[in-house]
ROBADREN-241679 format. One record per residue (C-alpha): residue in three letters; x, y, z. Coordinates in steps of 0.001 Angstrom, whole numbers, plus 500000, padded with zeros to 6 digits. Layout:
alaXYZ/...
This chain:
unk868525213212644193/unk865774213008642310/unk862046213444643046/unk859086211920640078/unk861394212905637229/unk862847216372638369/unk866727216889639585/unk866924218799642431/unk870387218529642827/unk870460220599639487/unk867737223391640828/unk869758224156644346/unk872438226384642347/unk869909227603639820/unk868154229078643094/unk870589229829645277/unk872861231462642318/unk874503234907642832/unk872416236386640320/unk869390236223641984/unk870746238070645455/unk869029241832643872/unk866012239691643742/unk866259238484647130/unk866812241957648626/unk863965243217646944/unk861763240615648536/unk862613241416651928/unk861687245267651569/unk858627244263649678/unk857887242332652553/unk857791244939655242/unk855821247131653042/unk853163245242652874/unk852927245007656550/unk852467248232657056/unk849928249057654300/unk847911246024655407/unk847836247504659054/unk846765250696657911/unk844245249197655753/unk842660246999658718/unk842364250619660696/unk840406252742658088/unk838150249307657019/unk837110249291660600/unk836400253202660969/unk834543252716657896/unk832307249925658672/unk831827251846661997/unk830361254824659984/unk827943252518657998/unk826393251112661201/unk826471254845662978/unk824896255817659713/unk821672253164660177/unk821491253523663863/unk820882257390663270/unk817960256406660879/unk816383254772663487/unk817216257130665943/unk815338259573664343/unk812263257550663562/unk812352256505667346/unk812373260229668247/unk809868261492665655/unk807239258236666104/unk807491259273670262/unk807332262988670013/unk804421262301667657/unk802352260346669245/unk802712262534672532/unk802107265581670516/unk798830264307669704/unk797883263688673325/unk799073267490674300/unk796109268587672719/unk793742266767674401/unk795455267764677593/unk794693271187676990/unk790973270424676378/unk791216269174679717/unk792513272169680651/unk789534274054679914/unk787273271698680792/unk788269270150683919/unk784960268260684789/unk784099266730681600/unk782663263412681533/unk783574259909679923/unk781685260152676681/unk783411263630676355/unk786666262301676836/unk785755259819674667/unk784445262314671746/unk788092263692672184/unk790332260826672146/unk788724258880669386/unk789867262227667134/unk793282261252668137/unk793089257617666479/unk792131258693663615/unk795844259920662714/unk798769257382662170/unk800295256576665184/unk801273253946667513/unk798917255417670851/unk797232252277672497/unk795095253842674750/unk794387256972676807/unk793311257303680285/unk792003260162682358/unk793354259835686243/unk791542262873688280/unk793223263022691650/unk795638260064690563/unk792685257646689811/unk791882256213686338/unk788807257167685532/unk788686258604681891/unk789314256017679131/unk789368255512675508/unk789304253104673743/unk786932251425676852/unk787135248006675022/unk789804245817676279/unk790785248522678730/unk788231248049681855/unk790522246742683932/unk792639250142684235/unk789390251849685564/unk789789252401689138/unk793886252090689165/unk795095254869691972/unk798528255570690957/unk799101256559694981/unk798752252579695465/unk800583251070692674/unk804214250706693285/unk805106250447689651/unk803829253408688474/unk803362255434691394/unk806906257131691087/unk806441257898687862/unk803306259266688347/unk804876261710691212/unk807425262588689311/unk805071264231686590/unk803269266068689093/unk806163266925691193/unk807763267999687961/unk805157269537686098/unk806496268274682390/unk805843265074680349/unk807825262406682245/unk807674258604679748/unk808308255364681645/unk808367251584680117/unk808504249721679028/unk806012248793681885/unk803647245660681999/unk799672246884681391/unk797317245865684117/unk794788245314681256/unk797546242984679658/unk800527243838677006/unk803425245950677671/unk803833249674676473/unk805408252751676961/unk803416255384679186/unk803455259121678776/unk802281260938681826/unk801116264630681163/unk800564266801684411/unk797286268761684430/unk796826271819686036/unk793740274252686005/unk793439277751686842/unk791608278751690299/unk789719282035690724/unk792501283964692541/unk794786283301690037/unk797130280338690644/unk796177277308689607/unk795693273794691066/unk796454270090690082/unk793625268352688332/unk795090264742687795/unk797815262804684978/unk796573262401681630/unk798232258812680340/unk798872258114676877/unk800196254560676615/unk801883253830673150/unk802348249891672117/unk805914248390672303/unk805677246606669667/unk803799248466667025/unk806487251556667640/unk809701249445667389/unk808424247952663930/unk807338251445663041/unk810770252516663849/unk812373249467661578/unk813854247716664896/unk811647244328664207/unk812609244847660280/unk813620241592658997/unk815504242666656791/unk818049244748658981/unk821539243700658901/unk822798245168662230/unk821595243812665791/unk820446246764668153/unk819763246946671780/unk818239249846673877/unk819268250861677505/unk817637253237679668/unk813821252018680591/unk811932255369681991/unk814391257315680056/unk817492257111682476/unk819944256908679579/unk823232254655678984/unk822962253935682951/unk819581252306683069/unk818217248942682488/unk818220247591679058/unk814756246958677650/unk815244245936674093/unk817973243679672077/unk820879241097673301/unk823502241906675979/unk826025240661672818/unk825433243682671481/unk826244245531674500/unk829131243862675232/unk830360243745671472/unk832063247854671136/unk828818248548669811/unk827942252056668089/unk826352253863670585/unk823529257004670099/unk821389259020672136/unk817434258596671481/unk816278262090672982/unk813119261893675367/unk810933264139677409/unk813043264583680611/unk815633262021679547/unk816741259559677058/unk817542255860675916/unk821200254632674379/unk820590252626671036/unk823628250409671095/unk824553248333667236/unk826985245993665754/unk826770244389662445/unk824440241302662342/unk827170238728662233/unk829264240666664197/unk832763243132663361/unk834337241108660575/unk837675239575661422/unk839475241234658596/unk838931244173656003/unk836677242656653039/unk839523244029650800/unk842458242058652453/unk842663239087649813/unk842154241893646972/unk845410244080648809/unk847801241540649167/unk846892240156645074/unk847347243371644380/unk850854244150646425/unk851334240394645546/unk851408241308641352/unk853544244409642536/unk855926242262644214/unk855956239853641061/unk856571243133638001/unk859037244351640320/unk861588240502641037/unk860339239223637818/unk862156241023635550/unk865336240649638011/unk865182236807637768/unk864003236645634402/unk867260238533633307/unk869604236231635063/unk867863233121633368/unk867982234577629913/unk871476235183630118/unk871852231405631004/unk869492230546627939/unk871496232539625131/unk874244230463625112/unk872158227565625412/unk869827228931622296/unk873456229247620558/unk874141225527620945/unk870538224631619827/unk870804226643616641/unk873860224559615560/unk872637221740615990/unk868926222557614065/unk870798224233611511/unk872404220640610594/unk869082218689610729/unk867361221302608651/unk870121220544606237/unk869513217304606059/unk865438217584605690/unk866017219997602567/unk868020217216601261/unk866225214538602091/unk862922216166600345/unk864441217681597423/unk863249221280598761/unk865779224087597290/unk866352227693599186/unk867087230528597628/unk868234234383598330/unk866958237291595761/unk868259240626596632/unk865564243192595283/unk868313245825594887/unk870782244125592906/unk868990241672591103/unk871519238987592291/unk870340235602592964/unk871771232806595177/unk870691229425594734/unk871508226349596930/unk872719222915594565/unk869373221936594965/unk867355225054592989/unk870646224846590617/unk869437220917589806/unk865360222092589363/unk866786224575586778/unk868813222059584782/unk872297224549585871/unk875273223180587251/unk876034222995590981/unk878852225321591011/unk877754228141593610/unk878028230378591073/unk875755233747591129/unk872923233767589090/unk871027236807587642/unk867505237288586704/unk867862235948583354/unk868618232777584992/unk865230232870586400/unk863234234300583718/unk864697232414580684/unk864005229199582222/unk860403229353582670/unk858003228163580032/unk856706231392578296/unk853355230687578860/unk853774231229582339/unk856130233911582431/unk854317236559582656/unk852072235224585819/unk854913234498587284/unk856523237817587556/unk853529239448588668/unk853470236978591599/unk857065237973592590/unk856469241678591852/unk853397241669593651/unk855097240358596997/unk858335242314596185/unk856087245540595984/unk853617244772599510/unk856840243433601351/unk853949240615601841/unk854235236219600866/unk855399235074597736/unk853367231942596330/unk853682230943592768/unk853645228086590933/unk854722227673587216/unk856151225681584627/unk860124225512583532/unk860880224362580135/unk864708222839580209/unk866943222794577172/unk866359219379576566/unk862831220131576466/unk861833218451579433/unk858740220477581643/unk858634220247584867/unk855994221420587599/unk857760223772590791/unk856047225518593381/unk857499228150595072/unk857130230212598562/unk859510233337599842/unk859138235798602631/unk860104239667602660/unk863660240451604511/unk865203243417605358/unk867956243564608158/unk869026246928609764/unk871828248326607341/unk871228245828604202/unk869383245689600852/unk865350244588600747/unk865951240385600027/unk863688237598598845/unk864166234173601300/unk862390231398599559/unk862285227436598786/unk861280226007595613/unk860341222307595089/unk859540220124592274/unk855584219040592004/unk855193217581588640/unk854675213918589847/unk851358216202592344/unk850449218158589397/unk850101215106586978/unk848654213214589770/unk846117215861590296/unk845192216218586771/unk843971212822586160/unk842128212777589383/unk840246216390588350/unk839748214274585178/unk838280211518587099/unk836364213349589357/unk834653215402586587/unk833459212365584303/unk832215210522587940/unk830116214042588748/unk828663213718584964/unk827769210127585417/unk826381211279589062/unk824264214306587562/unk822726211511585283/unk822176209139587414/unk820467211491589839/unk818360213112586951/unk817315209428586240/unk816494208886589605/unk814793212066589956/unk812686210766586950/unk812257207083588172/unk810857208870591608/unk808543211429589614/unk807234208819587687/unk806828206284590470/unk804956209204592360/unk802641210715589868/unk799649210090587656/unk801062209600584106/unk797712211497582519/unk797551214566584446/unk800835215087586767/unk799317214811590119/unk800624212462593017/unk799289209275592250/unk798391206874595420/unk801959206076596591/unk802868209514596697/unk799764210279598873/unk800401206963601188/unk803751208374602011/unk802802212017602113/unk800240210872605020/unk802279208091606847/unk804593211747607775/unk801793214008608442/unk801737215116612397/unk800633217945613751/unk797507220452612461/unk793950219152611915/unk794166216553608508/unk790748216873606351/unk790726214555603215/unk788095215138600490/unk787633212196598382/unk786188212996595111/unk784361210365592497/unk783275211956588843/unk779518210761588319/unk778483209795585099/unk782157209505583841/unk781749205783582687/unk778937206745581085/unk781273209351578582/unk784156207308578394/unk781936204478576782/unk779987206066574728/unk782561208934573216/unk785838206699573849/unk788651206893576444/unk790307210183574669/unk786987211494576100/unk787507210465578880/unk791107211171579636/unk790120214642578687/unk787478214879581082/unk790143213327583898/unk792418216326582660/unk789413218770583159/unk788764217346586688/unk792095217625587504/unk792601221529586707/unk788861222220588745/unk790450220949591639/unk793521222622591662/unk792441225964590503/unk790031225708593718/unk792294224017596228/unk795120226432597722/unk798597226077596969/unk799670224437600012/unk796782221825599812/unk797897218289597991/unk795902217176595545/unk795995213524594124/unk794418210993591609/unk794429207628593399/unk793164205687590307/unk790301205574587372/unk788045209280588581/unk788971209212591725/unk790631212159593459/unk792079212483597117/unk792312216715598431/unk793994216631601921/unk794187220167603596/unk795451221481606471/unk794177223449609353/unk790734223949608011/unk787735224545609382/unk784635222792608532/unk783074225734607112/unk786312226154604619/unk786264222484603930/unk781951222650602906/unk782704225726600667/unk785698223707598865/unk783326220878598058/unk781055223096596488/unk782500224881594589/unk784348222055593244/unk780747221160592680/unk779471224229591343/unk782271224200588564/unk782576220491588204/unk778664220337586648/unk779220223054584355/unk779360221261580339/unk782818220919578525/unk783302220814575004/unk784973217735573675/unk785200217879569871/unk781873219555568900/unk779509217237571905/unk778506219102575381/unk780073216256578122/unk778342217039581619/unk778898215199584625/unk779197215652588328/unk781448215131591264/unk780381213414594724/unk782686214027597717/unk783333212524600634/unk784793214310603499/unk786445213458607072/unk788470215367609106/unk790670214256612368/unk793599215641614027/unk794254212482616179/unk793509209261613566/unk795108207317612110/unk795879208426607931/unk794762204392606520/unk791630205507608515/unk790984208779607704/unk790598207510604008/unk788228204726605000/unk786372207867607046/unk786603210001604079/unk785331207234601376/unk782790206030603984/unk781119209644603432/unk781885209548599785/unk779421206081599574/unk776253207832601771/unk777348211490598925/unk776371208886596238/unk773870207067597727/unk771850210239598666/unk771678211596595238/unk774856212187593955/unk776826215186592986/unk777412216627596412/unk779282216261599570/unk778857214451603212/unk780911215114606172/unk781874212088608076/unk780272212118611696/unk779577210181614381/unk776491209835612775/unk777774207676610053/unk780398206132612385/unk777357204633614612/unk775772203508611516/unk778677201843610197/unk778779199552613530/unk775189199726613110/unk775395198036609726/unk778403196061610038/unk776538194030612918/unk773212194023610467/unk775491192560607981/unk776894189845610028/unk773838188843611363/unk771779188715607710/unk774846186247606474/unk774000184217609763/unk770493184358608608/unk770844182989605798/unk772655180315607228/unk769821179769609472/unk767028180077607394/unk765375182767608992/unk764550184635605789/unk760913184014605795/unk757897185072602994/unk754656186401604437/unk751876187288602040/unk749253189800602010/unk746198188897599895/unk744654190967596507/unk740958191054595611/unk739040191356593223/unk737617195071593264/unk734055193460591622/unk733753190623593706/unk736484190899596971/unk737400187124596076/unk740981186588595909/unk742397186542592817/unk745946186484594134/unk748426186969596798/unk751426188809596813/unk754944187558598816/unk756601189744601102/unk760389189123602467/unk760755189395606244/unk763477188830608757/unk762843186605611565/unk765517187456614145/unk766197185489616639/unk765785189041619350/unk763920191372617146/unk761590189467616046/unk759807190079612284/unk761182192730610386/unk760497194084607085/unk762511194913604472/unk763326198192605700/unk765544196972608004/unk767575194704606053/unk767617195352601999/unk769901198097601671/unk772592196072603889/unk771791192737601805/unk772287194744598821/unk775841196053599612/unk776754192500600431/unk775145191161597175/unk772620188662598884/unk769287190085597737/unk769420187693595155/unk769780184843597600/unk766907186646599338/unk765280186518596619/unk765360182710595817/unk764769182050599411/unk761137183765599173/unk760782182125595435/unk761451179073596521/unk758915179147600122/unk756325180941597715/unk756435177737595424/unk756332175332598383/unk753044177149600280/unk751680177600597148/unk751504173762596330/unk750050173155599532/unk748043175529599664/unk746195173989596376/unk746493170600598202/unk744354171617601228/unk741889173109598639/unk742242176487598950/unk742003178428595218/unk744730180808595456/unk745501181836591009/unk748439182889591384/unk751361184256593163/unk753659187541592998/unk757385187512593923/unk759575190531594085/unk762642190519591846/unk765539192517592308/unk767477194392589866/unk770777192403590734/unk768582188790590460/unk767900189578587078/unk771856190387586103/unk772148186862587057/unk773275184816584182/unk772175182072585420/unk768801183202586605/unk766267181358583866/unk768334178363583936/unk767210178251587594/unk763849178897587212/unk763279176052584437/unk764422173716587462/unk761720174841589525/unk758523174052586926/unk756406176615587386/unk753321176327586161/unk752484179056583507/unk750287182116584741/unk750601181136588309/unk753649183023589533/unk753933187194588812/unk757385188875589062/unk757143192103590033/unk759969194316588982/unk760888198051590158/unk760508201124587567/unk764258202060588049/unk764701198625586359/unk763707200001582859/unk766337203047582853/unk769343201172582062/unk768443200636577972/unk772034199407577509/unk771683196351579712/unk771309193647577055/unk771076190708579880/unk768173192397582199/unk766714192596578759/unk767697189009577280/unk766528187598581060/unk763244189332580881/unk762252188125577782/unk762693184720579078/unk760809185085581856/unk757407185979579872/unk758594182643577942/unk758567180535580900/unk755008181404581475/unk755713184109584461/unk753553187399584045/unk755478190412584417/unk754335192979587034/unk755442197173587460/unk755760197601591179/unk755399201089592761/unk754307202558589229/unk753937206310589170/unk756624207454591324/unk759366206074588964/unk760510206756585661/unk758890204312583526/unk757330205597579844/unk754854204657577832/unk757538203762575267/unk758729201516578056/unk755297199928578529/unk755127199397575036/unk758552197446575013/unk758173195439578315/unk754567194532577957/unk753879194423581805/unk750350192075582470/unk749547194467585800/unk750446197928586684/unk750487198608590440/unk749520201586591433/unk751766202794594294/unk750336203849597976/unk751580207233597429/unk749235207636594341/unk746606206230596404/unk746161207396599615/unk745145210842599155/unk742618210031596070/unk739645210164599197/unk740012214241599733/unk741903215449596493/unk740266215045593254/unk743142216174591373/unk744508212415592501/unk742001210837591728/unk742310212289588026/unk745637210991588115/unk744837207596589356/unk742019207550587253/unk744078207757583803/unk747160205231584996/unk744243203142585105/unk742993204022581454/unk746490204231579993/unk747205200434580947/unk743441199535579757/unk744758200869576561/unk747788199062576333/unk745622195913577713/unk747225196160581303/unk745735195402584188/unk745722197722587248/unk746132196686590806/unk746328199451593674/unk748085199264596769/unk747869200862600185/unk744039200404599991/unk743589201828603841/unk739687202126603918/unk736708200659602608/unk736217204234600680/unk739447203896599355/unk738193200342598159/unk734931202057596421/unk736410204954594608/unk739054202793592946/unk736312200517592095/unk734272203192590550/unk737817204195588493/unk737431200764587181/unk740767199544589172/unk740931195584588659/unk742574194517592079/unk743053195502595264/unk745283195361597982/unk745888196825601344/unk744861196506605130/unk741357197163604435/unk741243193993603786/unk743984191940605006/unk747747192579606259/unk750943190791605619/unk750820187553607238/unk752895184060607608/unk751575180986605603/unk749658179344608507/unk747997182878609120/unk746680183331605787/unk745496179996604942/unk743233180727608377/unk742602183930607204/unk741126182466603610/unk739551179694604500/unk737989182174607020/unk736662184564604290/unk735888187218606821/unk737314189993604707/unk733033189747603108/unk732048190664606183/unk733662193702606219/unk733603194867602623/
């Protein structure tokens, strides 16, 4: 029979075999032992447990006993004052008690009963209702009460159920006082009532944490034979531990099991019987393990053979010979197979060390007996491998292993197999050879790489991270604050024209170190193309990041010699700073600030803000809506009117660009010319006002009104237009009509051959030439000299204040005589007041203009306006 693979028929005498009967036998006495220990172990676990709860229940025992005895101590005293004083009065009593409260305790009140009637109380709050109570009439208390007088001790009762509500236990002290012959009489019961509840959780009988269930027996202190008062009748009924709580004329039996009751069996039952268990096990173990080795030896015998013949046939099958070397004699015993390695013949011969030793190629020799004397010597493993040179001069490869043997009563041996490996060992060779050319070709390959990837990342001229490198260093960057300052040299195009780009690359080089001597190490610093430089830092404040930029600054203006000339030039920087944006907008942040650095002066730095953020929207919608403008037409040309300082005719009016927008209504330039010149429209502008100028001006003449000539503002950007004179020969203008008035700034730039070829032109064309704003630029009197202006105008600054300062008026006075010199004519602007309009006249100003006289007004205004000539009146 058989049963999911196993063969019971074959495990029946293997059980039941006559070699296991000791082992039988020893079970059964085992068994009874174990009985008998487990018995006695069940009676001393329960005597013990008994003693654990006997040992709590005596804790609370005592702080039963000592709260009681306390509390009633305290009243003693004041019984004694009674004593003496047998007809004091409530607020005495009172005085008295309150002392008591003042201690610890668990006292709830304590009354006064002269003649058996309550009449003395403290505390009187919450207590009225005992006032009055005649013990004689209450059946309740009244035995009790007796029973103290009859007595004369302490008698406690309770728990008993307050007539002023609650329960408590009341301690009822007989009073006697002394009488004049001698004896004494009794005065009345002084009752001290202590709260049930406050002493059991004094005592630790409400304790939550108590892990054996208690009842009291005996209410009014009539022991084990009274009524139980406190705890379950389980525990009464459960062979409880059992103490005596001693009380003034008697005593209450606290009764306790364990909170889940006596445990069923000893807590170290299941740790006994492992432990008798394992006894059992050392002791019929070895019994039946003797029997079944027995069985096994002659098995094992049977098993040998037959390995013995398969590990005959591996060894033949691999080619793997065995050897014997005894370390004594020297001798050696070698199998056929270690006979064929060797080149000797398989005749089981003995073979001797010479055997060995001749037969291995000299080189080796020597390695190879320090391997075998090595192991011979520590009695440790023998691993060698060596060459053996044959007579016919063949070499062949052999690895070798042997163990240490030494059998009780024989010589020290050597047990070993040798193999043939030349076929690995040639194998191996090529492949170290092969592996060591691919590493070289590797190595190069990843030096190349490494150069590709340096090269790809960094700026060829000065060896920092080029743009790429930064892109990628910020598409990764997570975690602290990211600031980016974004540096452009100023004036650098001006040195790499003039001195060459070998200037200029050194100046680039110069740059480069200033920034990285002032940047810290962990800070990356980049050129991103031509002089621009990207610093991105980490974890900076803005403070750190303001003290960077200058002195970056600081050392950035200082001059550097560049074969024998003194190159200076400046840095603007741009800074923003975000720990939450995106990196493609940081830089936009960061070159955002750069632009207002440079367009505040140069050669400092601005922080991007919200500031600048609202007016980026700011101008972004200003831009949209001047291209939509000029769509629309709503570039319009107002003109305020000059006069003759002599006469206050008008000799001439002069066009001003506004903005009508479609919500705002007129604007000025103010508004709308620095946003038309970052979008490279002022030009358009420009021709827009030309062009309106022209027309009004034609019919202007038409409707008879004698208007000389006009004056048009020109930008510095119209007149880099190529194709600006072309243009204006379209338009005919009649010669001396038309004045272009040009900015001072417009004269700096000597290098600007087509501002200079177009204004030549210009004059040609018959158009006078006019310096706006003059005296608050930087135009010379060389530059006079070269342009040859027809008017100078005199800017408002220059005017205003010549009415209170005569130091300005100086000033004023000799513009005005320098361009009579140079036969230039002098217009002033910003004339405010009719003073204004005399003084200048008195300087010998030629024309005048300002709101003294007229304002800025569309071309239906100011043909009113001049065919009104009211302007006389007020002049």
């Amino acid at each position: 029979m058989t049963w999911r693979g196993f063969n019971i028929g074959r495990l029946r005498p293997a059980v039941f075999s006559s070699a296991n009967l000791p082992a039988a036998i020893a079970v059964f006495v085992l068994a009874i032992c174990a009985l008998f220990v487990d018995q006695q172990n069940r009676k001393v676990s329960d005597q013990l447990m008994r003693a654990e709860v006997l040992a709590k229940v005596n804790i609370i025992r005592a702080k039963l006993e000592g709260n009681i005895n306390g509390n009633l101590q305290l009243v003693q005293g004041l019984a004694s004052a009674v004593t003496t004083e047998p007809y004091m009065g409530q607020q005495r009593f009172a005085a008295l008690a309150a002392n008591l409260f003042k201690e610890k305790s668990q006292l709830r009140n304590i009354a006064g009963a002269p003649d058996l009637v309550i009449s003395l109380m403290y505390p009187m709050e919450g207590n009225e209702k005992a006032l009055g109570l005649d013990y004689r009439k209450n059946e309740a208390q009244r035995m009790a009460a007796l029973r103290a007088r009859d007595q004369r001790a302490l008698v406690l009762a309770g728990p008993v159920d307050l007539v002023q509500g609650g329960r408590g236990f009341i301690g009822r002290i007989p009073i006697f006082v002394p009488t004049v012959g001698g004896g004494d009489r009794f005065w009345g019961i002084l009752s001290a009532v202590i709260d049930v509840d406050r002493l059991f959780a004094a005592s630790g009988l409400t304790d939550p944490d108590l892990d054996i269930e208690v009842a009291l027996t005996g209410k009014d202190a009539l022991g084990g034979g009274g009524q139980r008062f406190f705890g379950s009748e389980n525990v009464v009924n459960g062979t409880p531990v059992t103490a005596e709580v001693e009380l003034p004329l008697g005593s209450w039996q606290l009764s306790a099991i364990p909170k889940h009751g006596w445990p069923a069996a000893p807590k170290n039952e299941a740790t006994l019987w492992a432990t008798m268990a394992l006894a059992g096990a050392l002791v019929v173990l070895p019994i039946l393990i003797a029997g079944w080795l027995f069985g096994e030896r002659q098995k094992n015998y049977a098993e040998l053979r037959r390995l013995s013949q398969r590990l005959e046939l591996a060894l033949d099958a691999s080619g793997i010979g065995v050897w014997e070397h005894d370390l004594a004699t020297s001798q050696l015993v070698w199998d056929d197979r270690v006979n064929e390695i060797y080149g000797k013949p398989a005749d089981g011969r003995p073979r001797g060390y010479d055997d060995w030793a001749l037969t291995i190629h000299p080189d080796d020799l020597e390695r190879a007996r320090k391997d075998f004397d090595a192991a011979a010597a520590t009695h440790g493993r023998y691993s060698s491998q060596y060459r053996l040179l044959l007579p016919d001069g063949t070499v062949r490869h052999v690895r070798t292993r042997a163990g240490f043997l030494q059998d009780a009563g024989d010589t020290p041996k050597m047990i070993g197999a040798e193999w043939d490996v030349t076929s690995d060992v040639l194998l191996n060779e090529n492949l170290v050879r092969e592996r060591q050319l691919s590493e070289s070709k590797n190595a190069e390959l990843e030096t190349a790489k490494a150069r590709i990837e340096h090269v790809a990342l960094h700026d060829s001229l000065t060896g920092l991270p080029n743009r790429r490198y930064l892109d990628e260093m910020l598409a990764g960057a997570h975690g602290d604050r990211t600031a980016l300052l974004h540096l452009d040299l100023d004036r650098f195009k001006q040195i790499n024209d003039t001195l060459g780009h070998a200037a200029g690359d050194a100046m680039l080089m110069h740059a480069s170190k200033v920034i990285k001597a002032n940047a810290r190490t962990a800070d990356f610093v980049a050129r991103i193309g031509g002089d621009e430089f990207i610093v991105v830092c980490r974890g900076r404040r803005d403070d750190e990041l303001g003290a960077l930029a200058d002195r970056i600054i600081e050392e950035m203006r200082q001059p550097v010699d560049y074969k024998g000339h003194q190159c200076r030039f400046g840095v603007s920087i741009g800074i923003a700073a975000d720990s939450g944006i995106d990196a493609k907008q940081l830089l936009v942040n960061a070159d955002l600030a750069l632009y207002r650095a440079k367009s505040r002066g140069r050669n400092r730095y601005e922080f991007f803000n919200e500031e600048l953020q609202s007016e980026i929207v700011k101008t972004k919608q200003t831009a949209d809506e001047i291209l939509g403008s000029l769509e629309r037409n709503e570039f319009i040309a107002y003109y305020q009117p000059q006069f003759d300082a002599n006469t206050l005719e008008i000799v001439g009016v002069e066009a001003l660009s506004r903005w009508r927008h479609p919500q705002r209504g007129i604007l000025g330039p103010d508004v709308f010319l620095k946003v038309a010149e970052e979008l490279n429209v002022v030009s358009l502008i420009d021709r827009t006002i030309l062009e309106q100028t022209l027309e009004n001006f034609q019919r202007w003449s038409l409707d008879g009104l004698n208007i000389p000539r006009v004056s048009v503002n020109v930008s510095a950007r119209r007149l880099e237009d190529k194709d600006l004179i072309n243009g204006l020969r379209k338009l005919a203008i009649k010669k001396g009509t038309v004045s272009f008035e040009l900015v001072e700034s417009i004269f700096l730039d000597e290098h600007d051959d087509l501002v200079a070829w177009n204004i030549e032109h210009i004059k040609e064309l018959g158009i006078d030439i006019e310096i706006d704003d003059f005296g608050t630029g930087y135009a010379s009197v060389v530059s006079l000299l070269k342009l040859q202006p027809r008017r100078l105008k005199i800017d408002r600054q220059l005017v205003t204040p010549i009415t209170g300062s005569p130091a300005q008026r100086r000033l004023v006075s000799s513009i005005i005589e320098i361009g009579k010199s140079l036969g230039i004519g002098a217009v002033a602007e910003g004339v405010e007041t009719m003073e204004h309009a005399r003084i200048l006249k008195e300087l010998g100003c030629d024309i005048l203009q300002g709101y003294a006289f007229g304002r800025p007004m569309d071309a239906t205004s100011f043909r009113t306006f001049a065919q009104s000539r009211e302007w006389l009146a007020a002049g």
